[in-house]
C-alpha positions as CSV (number, residue, x, y, z in Angstrom):
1,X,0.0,0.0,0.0
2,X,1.0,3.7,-0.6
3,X,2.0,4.9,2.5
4,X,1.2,8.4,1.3
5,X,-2.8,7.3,1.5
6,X,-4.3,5.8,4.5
7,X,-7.5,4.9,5.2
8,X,-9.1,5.6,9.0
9,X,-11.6,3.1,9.9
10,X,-14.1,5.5,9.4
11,X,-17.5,5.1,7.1
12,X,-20.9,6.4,7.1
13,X,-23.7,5.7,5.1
14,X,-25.1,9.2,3.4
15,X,-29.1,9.1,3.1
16,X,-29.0,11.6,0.7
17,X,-26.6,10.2,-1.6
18,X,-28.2,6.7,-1.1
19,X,-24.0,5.9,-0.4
20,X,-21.6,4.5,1.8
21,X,-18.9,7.3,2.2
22,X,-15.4,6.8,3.6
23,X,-12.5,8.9,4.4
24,X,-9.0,9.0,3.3
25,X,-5.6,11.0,3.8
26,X,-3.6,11.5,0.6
27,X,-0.3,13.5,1.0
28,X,-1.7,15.3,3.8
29,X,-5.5,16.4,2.3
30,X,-8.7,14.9,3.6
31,X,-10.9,13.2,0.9
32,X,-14.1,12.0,0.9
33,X,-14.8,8.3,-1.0
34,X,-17.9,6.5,-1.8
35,X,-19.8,4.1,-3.6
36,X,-23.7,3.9,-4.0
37,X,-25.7,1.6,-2.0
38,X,-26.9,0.0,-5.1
39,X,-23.5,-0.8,-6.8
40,X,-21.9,-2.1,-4.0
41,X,-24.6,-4.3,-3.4
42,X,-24.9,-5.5,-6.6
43,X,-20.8,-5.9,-7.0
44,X,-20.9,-8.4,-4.2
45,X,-23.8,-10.1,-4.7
46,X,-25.4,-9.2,-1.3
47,X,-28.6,-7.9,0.4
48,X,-29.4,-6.3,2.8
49,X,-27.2,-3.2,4.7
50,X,-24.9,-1.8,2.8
51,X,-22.8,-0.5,5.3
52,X,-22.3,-4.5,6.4
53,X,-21.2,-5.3,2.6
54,X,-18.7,-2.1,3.0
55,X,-17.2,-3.6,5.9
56,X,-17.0,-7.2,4.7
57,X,-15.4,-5.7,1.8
58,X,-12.9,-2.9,2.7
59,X,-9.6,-3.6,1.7
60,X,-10.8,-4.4,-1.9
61,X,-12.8,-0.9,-2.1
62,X,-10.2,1.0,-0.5
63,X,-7.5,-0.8,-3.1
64,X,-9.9,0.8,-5.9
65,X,-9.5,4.2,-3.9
66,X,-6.3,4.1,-3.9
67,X,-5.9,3.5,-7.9
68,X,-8.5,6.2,-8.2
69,X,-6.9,8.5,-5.9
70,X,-3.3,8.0,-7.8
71,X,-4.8,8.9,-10.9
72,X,-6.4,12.1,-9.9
73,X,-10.2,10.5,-10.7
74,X,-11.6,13.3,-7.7
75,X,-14.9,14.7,-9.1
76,X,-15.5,18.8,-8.6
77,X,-16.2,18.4,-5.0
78,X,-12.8,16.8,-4.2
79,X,-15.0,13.5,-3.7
80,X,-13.5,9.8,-5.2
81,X,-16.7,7.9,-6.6
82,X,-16.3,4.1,-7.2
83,X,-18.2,2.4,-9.9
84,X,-17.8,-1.3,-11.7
85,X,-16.4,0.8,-14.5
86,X,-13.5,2.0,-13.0
């Protein structure tokens, strides 16, 4: 892992964005990442809370931050959006 991103055990789940959101530390600056409720879901084949399916699935999400992080992919509100296309 980069040691220039970390990622603090810390994730919500947004109601407004229908999201799990998580924070990470890149060189310093606070981002916000997240994936919707939906697509997570559906990635892993689960039901239920997607806040569970986050947790049982960290380290592979937060490797796909970290890609998307290293390449700059921050949308206009500094926030890193997974999606299966990425």
């Amino acid at each position: 892992m980069n040691q220039s991103i970390q990622f603090p055990e810390l994730e919500w789940w947004d109601e407004a964005r229908q999201s799990v959101c998580f924070s990470a530390q890149a060189n310093g600056f606070q981002l916000t990442c997240a994936i919707s409720g939906g697509e997570l879901l559906r990635r892993f084949h689960a039901q239920g809370d997607a806040l569970t399916c986050f947790r049982l699935n960290r380290w592979e999400l937060e490797d796909q931050a970290e890609r998307a992080i290293q390449h700059q992919q921050e949308d206009d509100q500094g926030w890193v959006w997974l999606s299966s296309d990425k």
